[in-house]
C-alpha positions in Angstrom: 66.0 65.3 51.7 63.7 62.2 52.7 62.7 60.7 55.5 64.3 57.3 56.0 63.1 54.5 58.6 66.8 55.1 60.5 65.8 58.3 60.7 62.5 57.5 62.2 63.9 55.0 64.6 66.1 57.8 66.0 63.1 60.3 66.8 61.9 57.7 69.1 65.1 57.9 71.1 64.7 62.2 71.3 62.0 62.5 73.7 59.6 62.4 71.1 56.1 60.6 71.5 56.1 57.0 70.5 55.8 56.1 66.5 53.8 53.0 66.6 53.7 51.1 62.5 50.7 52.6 61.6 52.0 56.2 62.2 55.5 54.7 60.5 54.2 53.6 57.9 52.0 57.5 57.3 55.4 59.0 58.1 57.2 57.6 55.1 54.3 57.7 52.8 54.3 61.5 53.4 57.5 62.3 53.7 59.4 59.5 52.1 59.5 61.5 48.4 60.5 64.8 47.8 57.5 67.1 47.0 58.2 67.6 43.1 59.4 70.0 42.1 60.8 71.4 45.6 63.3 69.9 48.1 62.3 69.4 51.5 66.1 70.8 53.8 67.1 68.7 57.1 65.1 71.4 58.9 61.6 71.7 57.4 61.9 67.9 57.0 62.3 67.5 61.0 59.3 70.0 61.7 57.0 68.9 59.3 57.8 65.1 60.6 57.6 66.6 64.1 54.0 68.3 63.5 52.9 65.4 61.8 53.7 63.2 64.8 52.0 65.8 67.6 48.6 65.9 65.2 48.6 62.1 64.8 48.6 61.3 68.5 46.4 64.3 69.1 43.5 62.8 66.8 44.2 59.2 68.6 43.4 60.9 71.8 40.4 62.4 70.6 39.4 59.6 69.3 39.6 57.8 73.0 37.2 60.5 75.0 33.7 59.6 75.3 31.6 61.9 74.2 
């Protein structure tokens, strides 16, 4: 299973933090292929997308503090 741009479109209707083009565009390029030679199932797919999205605004915030 891949991750699709529909399918990216609906985790900004779940709640989840927003997914700005930048963070799209790293979304699909890391989890639009399967990771030869496994298979990535619905559920892993949605928690490694969902990880991926917490640690990508996470750094952005960091990246806002003054030091």
């Amino acid at each position: 299973m891949t991750l699709t741009r529909n399918m990216i479109k609906s985790l900004g209707s779940h709640g989840e933090p927003p997914i700005d083009r930048k963070l799209e565009a790293r979304l699909l390029q890391q989890f639009g292929n399967e990771p030869c030679p496994y298979e990535y199932t619905e559920q892993d797919l949605h928690e490694q997308v969902r990880k991926f999205i917490m640690h990508y605004h996470q750094d952005k915030i960091e990246l806002q503090e003054p030091f």
